[in-house]
ZAVOLO-807605 format. One record per residue (C-alpha): residue in one letter; x, y, z. Coordinates in steps of 0.05 Angstrom, whole numbers, plus 32768, in hexadecimal, padded with zeros to 4 digits. Example, Ala and Ser with C-alpha at 12.3 -4.5 7.8 and 13.67 -1.06 7.14 Angstrom:
// ZAVOLO-807605
a80F67FA6809C/s81117FEB808F/
***
This chain:
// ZAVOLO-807605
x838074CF8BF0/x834674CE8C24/x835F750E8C3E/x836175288BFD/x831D75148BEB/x82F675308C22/x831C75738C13/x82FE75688BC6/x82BA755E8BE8/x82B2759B8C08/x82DB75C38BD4/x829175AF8BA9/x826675BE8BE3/x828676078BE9/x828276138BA1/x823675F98B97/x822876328BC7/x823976718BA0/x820676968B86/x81F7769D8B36/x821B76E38B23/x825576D88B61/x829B76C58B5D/x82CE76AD8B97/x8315769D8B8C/x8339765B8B9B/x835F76758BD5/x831A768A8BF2/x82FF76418BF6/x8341762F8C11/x8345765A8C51/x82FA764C8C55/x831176038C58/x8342760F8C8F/x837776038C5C/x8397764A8C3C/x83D276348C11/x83A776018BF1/x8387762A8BC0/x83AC75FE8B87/x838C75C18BA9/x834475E78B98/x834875EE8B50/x835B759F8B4F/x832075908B76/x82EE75BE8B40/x831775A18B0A/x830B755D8B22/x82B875698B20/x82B175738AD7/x829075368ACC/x827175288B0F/x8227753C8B2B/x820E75588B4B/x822575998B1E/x826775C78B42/x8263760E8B1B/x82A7760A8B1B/x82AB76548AED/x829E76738B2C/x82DC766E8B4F/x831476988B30/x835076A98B47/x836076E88B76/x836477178B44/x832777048B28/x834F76DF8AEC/x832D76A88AC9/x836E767C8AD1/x8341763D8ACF/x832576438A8B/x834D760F8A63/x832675E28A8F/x82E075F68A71/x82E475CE8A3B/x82EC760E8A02/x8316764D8A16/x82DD767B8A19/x82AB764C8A3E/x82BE765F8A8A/x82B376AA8A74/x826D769A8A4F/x825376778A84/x826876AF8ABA/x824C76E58A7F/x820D76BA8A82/x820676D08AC3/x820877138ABF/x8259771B8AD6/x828877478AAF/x82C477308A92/x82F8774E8A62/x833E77308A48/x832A76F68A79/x832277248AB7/x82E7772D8ADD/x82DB777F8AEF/x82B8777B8B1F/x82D677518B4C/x82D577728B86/x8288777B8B81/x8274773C8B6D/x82AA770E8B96/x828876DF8BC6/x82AC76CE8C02/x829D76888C26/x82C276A08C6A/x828B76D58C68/x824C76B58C48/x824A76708C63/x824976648CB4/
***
């Protein structure tokens, strides 16, 4: 569980570092973390944070399509799209178009 749990942390310290209006995907943070077929293990690490603080904008991480395949966990259906839409990113039929331009990379931004 330790193991686990230090794997949570720094799933939230990834994800508090994208920028308002960016997206990364789950297997991203995972090969960021050293860990590529762990991207499963990332969305229960967000999902876990719901309640916590400091706040994990969880909406930002997508899957590699761009999908929002994490929105039942947003409480309503539509909130993980409205928040993203708050933020200036365009999304129809729970897709984000343009993923390619806004996608945010952690093996590329962070050193």
């Amino acid at each position: 569980m330790t193991k686990n749990k230090d794997f949570f942390q720094l799933v939230c310290e990834v994800t508090q570092q994208i920028p308002p209006g960016r997206v990364t995907s789950y297997g991203a943070i995972a090969r960021f973390l050293g860990s590529p077929q762990s991207s499963r293990m990332v969305g229960w690490a967000l999902n876990a944070t719901k309640s916590g603080m400091p706040y994990i904008p969880a909406h930002r991480v997508v899957n590699r399509n761009g999908m929002l395949t994490g929105k039942k966990h947003f409480g309503t259906s539509s909130a993980m799209a409205q928040l993203l839409q708050n933020e200036g990113v365009k999304i129809e039929e729970n897709q984000i178009q343009n993923f390619k331009n806004i996608f945010w990379d952690p093996s590329l931004e962070l050193i």
